[in-house]
C-alpha positions in Angstrom: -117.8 -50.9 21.1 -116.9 -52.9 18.0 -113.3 -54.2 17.1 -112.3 -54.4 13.5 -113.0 -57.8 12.3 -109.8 -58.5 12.0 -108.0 -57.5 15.1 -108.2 -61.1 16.9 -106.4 -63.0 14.2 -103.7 -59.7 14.0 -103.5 -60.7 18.1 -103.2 -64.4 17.2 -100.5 -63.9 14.7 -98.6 -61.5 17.1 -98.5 -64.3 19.9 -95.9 -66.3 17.8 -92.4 -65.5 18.1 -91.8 -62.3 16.6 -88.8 -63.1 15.5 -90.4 -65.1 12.6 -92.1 -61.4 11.0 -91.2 -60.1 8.3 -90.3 -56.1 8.8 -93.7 -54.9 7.4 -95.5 -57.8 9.4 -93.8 -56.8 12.6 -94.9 -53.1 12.0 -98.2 -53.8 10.8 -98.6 -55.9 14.3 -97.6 -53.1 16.5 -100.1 -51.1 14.9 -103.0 -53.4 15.3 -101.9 -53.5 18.8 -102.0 -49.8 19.3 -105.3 -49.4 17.3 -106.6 -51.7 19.8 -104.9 -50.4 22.8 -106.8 -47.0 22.0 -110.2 -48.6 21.3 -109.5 -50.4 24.8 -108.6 -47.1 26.4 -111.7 -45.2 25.1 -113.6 -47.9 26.9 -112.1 -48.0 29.7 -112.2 -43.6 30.7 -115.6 -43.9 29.5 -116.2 -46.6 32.7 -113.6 -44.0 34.9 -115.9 -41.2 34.3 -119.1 -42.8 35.1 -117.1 -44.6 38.4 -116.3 -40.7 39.0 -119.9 -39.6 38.3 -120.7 -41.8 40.6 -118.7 -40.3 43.1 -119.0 -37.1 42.7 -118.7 -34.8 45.9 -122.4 -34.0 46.7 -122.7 -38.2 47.6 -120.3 -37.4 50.1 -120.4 -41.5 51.8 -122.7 -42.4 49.8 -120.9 -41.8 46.7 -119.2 -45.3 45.1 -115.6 -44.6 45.9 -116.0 -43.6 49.6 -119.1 -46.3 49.9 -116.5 -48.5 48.8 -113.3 -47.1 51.2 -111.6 -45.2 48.5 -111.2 -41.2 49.0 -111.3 -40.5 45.5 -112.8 -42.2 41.8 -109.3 -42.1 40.8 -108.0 -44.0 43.7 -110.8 -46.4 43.5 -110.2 -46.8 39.6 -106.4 -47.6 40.7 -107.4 -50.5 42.9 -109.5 -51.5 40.1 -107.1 -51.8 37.5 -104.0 -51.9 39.1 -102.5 -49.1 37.3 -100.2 -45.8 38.1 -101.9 -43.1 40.0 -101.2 -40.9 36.7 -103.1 -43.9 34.4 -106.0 -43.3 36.4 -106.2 -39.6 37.0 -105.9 -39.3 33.5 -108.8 -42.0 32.7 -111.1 -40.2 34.8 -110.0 -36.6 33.5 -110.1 -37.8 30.1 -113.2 -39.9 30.4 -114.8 -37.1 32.3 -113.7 -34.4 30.1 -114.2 -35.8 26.5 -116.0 -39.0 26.8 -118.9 -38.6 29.7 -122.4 -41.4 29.3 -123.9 -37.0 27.5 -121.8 -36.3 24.9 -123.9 -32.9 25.0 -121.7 -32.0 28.3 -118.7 -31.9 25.9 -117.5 -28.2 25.1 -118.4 -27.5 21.4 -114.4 -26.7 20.3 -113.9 -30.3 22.0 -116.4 -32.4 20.4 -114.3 -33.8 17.5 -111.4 -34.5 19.7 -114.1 -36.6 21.9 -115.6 -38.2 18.7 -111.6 -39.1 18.2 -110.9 -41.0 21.2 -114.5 -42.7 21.2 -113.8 -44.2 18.1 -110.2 -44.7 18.9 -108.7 -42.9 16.5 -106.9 -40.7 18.8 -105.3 -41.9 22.5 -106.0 -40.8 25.6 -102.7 -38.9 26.2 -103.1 -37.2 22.9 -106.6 -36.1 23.6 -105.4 -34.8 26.6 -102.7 -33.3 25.3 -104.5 -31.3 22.4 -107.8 -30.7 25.6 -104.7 -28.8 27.8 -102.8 -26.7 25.0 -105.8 -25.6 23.2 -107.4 -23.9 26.5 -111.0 -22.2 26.3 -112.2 -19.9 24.6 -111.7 -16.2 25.5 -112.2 -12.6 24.4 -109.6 -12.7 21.7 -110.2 -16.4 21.0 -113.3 -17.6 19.8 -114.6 -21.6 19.9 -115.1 -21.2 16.2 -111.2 -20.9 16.1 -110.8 -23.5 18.9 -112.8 -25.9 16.6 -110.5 -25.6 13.5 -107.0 -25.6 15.5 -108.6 -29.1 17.2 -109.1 -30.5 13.7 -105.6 -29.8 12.6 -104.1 -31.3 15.7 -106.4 -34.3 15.3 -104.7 -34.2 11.7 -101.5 -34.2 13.2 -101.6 -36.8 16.0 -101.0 -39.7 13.8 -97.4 -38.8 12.9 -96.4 -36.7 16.0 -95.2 -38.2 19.1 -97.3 -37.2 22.0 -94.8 -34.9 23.7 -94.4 -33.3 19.7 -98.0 -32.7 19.7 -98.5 -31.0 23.1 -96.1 -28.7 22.2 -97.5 -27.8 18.8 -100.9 -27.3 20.6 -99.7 -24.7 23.0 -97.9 -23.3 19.6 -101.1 -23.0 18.3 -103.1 -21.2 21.0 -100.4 -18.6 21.5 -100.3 -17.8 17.6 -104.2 -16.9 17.8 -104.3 -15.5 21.4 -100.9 -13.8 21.4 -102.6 -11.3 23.9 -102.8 -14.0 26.6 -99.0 -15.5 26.1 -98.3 -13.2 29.5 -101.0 -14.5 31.2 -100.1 -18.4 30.5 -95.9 -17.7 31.0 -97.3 -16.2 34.7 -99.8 -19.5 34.9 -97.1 -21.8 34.3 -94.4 -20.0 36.4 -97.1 -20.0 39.3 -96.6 -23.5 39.0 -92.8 -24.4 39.8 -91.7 -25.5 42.5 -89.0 -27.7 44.2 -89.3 -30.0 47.1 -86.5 -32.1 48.8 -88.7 -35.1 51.5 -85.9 -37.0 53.8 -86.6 -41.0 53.0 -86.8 -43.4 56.0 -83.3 -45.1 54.3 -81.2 -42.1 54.7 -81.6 -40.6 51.1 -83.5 -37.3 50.0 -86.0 -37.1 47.0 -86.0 -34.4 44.9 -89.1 -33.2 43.0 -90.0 -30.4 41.3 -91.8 -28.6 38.5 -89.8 -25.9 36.3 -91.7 -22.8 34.6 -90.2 -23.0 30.6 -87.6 -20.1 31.5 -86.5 -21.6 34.2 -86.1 -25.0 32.7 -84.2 -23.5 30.2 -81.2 -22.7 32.1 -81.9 -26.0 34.0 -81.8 -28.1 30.8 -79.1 -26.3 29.0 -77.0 -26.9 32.3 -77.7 -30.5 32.2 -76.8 -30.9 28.8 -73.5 -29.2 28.9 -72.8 -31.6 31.7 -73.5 -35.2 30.1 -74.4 -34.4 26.3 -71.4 -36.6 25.8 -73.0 -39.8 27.2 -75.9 -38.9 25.6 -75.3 -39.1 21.8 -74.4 -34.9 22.1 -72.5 -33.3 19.3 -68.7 -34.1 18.7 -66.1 -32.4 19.6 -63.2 -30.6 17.1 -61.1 -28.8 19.8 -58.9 -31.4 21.4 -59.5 -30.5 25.1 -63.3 -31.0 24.4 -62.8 -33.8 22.7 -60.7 -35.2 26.1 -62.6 -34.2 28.4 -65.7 -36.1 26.0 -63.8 -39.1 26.0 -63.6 -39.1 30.0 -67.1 -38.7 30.4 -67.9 -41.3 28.4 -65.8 -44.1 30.3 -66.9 -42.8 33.2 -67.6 -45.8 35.7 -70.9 -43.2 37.0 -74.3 -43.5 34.8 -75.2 -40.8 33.5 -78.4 -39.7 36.2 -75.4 -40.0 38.6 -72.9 -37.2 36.8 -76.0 -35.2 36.4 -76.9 -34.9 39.9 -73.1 -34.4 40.9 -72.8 -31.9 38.4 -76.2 -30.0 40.0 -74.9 -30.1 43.8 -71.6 -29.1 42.5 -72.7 -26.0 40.7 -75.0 -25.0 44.1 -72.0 -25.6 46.1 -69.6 -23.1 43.8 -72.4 -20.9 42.5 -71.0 -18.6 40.0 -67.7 -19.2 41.0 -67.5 -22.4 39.1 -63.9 -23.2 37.4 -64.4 -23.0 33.9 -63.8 -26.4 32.4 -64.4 -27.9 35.5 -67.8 -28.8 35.5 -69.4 -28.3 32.4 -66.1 -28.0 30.1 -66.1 -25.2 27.6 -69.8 -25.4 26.1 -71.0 -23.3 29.1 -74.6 -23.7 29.4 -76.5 -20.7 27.2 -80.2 -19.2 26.9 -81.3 -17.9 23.9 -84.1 -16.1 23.2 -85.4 -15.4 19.6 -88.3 -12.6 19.2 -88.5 -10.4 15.7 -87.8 -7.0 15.7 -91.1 -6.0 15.0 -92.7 -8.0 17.9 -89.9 -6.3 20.2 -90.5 -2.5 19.0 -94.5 -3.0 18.7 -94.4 -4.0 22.4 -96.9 -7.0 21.3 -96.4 -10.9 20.6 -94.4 -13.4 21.5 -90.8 -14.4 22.2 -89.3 -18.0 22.3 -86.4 -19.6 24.6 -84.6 -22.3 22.6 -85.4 -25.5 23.4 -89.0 -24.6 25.1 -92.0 -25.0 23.2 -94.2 -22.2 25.8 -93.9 -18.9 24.3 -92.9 -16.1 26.9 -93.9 -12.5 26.9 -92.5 -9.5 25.3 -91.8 -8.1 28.8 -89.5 -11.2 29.6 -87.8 -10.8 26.3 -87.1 -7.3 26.8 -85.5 -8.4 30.4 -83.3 -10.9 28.6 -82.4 -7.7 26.0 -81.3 -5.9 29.2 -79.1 -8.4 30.8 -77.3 -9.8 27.9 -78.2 -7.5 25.0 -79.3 -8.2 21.5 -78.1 -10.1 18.6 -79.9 -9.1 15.3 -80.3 -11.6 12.6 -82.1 -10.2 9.0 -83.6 -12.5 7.0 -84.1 -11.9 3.5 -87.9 -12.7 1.5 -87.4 -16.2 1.1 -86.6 -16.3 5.1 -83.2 -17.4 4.0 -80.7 -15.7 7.4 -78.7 -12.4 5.2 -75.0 -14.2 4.8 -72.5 -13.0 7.0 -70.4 -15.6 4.8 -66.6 -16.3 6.0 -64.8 -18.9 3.9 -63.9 -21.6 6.7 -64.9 -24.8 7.2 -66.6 -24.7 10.4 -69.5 -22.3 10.8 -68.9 -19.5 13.1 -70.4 -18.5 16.5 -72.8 -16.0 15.0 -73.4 -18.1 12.1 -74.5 -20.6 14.2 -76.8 -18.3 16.4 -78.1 -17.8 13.0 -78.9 -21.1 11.9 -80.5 -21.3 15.7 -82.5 -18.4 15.4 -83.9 -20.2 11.6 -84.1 -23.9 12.3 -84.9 -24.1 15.6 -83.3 -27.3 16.3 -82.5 -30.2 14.2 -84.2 -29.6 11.0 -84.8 -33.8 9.9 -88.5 -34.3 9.7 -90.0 -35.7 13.4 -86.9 -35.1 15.1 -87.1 -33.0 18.2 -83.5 -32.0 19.4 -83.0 -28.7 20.3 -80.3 -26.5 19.0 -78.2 -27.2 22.2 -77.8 -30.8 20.2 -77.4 -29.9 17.0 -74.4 -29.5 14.3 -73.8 -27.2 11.5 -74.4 -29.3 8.2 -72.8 -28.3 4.5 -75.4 -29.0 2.6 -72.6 -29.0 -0.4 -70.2 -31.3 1.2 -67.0 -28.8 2.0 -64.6 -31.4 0.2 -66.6 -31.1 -3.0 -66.4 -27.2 -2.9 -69.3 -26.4 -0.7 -69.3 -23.2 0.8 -69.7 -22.0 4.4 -72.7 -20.0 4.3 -75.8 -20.1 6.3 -77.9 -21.0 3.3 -76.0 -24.0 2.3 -76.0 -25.0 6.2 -78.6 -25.9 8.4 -78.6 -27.7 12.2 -78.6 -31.4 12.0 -78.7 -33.8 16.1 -75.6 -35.6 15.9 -77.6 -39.0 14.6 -79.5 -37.4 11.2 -75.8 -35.4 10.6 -74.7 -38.8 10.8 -77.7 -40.3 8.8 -77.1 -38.2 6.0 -73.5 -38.8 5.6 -73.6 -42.4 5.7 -76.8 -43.5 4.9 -77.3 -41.9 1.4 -79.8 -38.7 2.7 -79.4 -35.7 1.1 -80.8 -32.4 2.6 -81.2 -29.6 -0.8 -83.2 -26.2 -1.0 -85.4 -25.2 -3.4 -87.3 -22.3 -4.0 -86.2 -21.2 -0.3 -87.4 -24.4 0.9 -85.8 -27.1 2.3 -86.6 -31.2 2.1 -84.9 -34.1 2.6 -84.5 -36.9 -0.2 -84.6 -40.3 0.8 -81.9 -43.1 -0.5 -83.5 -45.4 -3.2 -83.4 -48.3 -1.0 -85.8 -46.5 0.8 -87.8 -44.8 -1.7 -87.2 -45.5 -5.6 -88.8 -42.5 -6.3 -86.7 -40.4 -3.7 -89.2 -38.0 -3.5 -88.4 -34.8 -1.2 -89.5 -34.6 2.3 -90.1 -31.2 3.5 -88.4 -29.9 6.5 -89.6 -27.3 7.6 -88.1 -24.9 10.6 -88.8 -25.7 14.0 -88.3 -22.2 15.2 -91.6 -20.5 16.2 -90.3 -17.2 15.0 -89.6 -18.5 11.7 -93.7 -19.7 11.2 -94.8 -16.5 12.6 -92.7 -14.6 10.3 -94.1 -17.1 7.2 -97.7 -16.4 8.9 -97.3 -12.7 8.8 -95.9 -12.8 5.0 -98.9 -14.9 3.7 
């Protein structure tokens, strides 16, 4: 496997102090490094699955781990390298999977996502993460499809994070097999579990798995409880804003109020003082499904928050429980105004703005709605209205990043984009931002 020419003087350059970069030269090293890092990866689950080839269950002893007193290839590539029991079990799924010594074993609709981490244009998590959410090919899915969904996530994994891009493949395979969404919400709910092992010091673990509904409730809990350590939204009711202020100085980190704040809610159940625990932003689940998906009996639904797609037949249980908040949208997918003149945006307005960003709307950011603050997009003090198209959700740091930093968030054509400050781009040429809410791109996908 060849290195660019260039890499080992990048390497050389790096090893002085850092502090002596420039800010392009600093970036520019990190991303020799991680262009390297993948090349070095690629070679090394290639070397995993051969060591697991090697070992494969038909050798029984005479296979190379157990020859060599290891039980499994990915324990024996552990003592190897020295790395986390997760490092090597996804080397040798990976390396097994997408880069075997015959690249004719590799599934056609995975083939350019193995030419991609061969050639180290794509890492190993991202591979896997694109191998897991795309799936196999079924009766509603063919590998043609499969094929052209793995070259647009290839596309993609440069400029998405990896946890961004595993969620955007599982976006995918639900649009095209929107048939099978039940059959993966069951999969994945199959999976949960929780498990509490007494430790030899006198302290219990807790581990666990959460199905996407569940973690939902979980997660919207947990947030409630220590959002204000965490960089959550700010408060305008005075109470809130207290009780924010306590948390904060709190002499307990923030894992610590977290797991108090769980054992307290078991121990009380329902019966929870309001205010108590969680304070007034009591922990809510939304779930967003259009009305045509809901009466056709077909789709999908989405739970804030949750990239997994749920079943119709879950939505229609949430309908049941809690009822049904409609939300029309006119052609331009812009939310129908249910305009009040006041400064802050209302409780339904905001459901609104949940149901049509989907979180914060600031290109590459991935708070959830739970997170997230109304924005004027007209500045109320310069006569901006309150209205849901002159609004959308902003996380605490871009609402903060436009206000101070010279961003500017503006619509056009139904659209909207965010412009840059000169100092970052003379031109200050428009970014688009589109919604994060699934329901919003199906709606676009149904349109076009």
């Amino acid at each position: 496997m060849n290195f660019p020419t260039d890499t080992y003087s990048a390497i050389a350059d790096v090893s002085a102090t850092p502090a002596s970069l420039t800010d392009p030269a600093l970036l520019e090293a990190q991303r020799v490094l991680a262009d390297l890092r993948r090349h070095v990866d690629a070679a090394a689950a290639r070397i995993a699955a051969e060591i697991a080839h090697r070992s494969r269950r038909e050798l029984g002893y005479d296979g190379l781990a157990q020859r060599l007193g290891a039980r499994t290839p990915e324990l024996l590539v552990q003592q190897v390298t020295g790395a986390t029991a997760r490092e090597a079990q996804t080397l040798v799924r990976v390396g097994s999977s997408l880069a075997p010594s015959d690249p004719a074993t590799v599934p056609a609709w995975l083939r350019a996502v193995s030419a991609a981490v061969v050639s180290g244009r794509l890492s190993l998590d991202a591979a896997d993460a694109i191998r897991a959410g795309l799936g196999t090919p079924s009766e509603s899915v063919s590998a043609d499809s499969l094929i052209t969904v793995a070259d647009a996530l290839i596309a993609l994994a440069a400029s998405l994070p990896v946890e961004r891009l595993a969620a955007r493949a599982r976006q995918l395979r639900d649009e095209l097999d929107s048939a099978g969404v039940a059959q993966r919400e069951q999969h994945l709910r199959d999976q949960r579990y929780l498990r509490l092992t007494q430790q030899g010091d006198g302290m219990t673990r807790l581990s666990g798995l959460l199905d996407p509904e569940s973690a939902a409730i979980v997660v919207a809990s947990f947030d409630a409880a220590t959002s204000p350590r965490r960089g959550g939204p700010r408060f305008v009711d005075p109470t809130e804003a207290a009780r924010a202020d306590e948390l904060v100085a709190d002499e307990r980190t923030t894992e610590q109020i977290a797991l108090d704040a769980f054992v307290e809610l078991i121990r009380i159940g329902t019966l929870a003082d309001g205010g108590t625990i969680l304070g007034k932003r009591k922990p809510s689940v939304s779930v967003h499904v259009t009305a045509r998906d809901l009466k056709a009996r077909s789709g999908a639904a989405h739970i804030d928050g949750q990239a997994s797609a749920m079943s119709i037949a879950t939505a229609e249980r949430f309908v049941c429980e809690v009822g049904i908040v409609s939300i029309f949208f006119d052609p331009q997918n812009q939310v129908v105004n249910v305009g009040r003149n006041e400064r802050l945006f209302t409780y339904r307005q905001r459901v609104a703005l949940i149901a049509r960003d989907g979180g914060c709307l600031f290109p590459g950011c991935e708070r959830s709605p739970e997170w997230c603050e109304a924005h004027h997009i007209d500045e109320w003090q310069h006569g901006g209205r309150t209205d849901l198209a002159r609004g959308v959700l902003l996380c605490r740091h871009h609402h903060m990043l436009v206000h101070n930093n010279g961003w500017k968030v503006i619509l056009e054509n139904g659209e909207y984009a965010v412009v840059p400050p000169a100092s970052i781009d003379p031109s200050r040429t428009p970014i688009p931002a589109p919604s994060k809410s699934p329901l919003t791109r199906r709606e676009v996908a149904a349109a076009s």
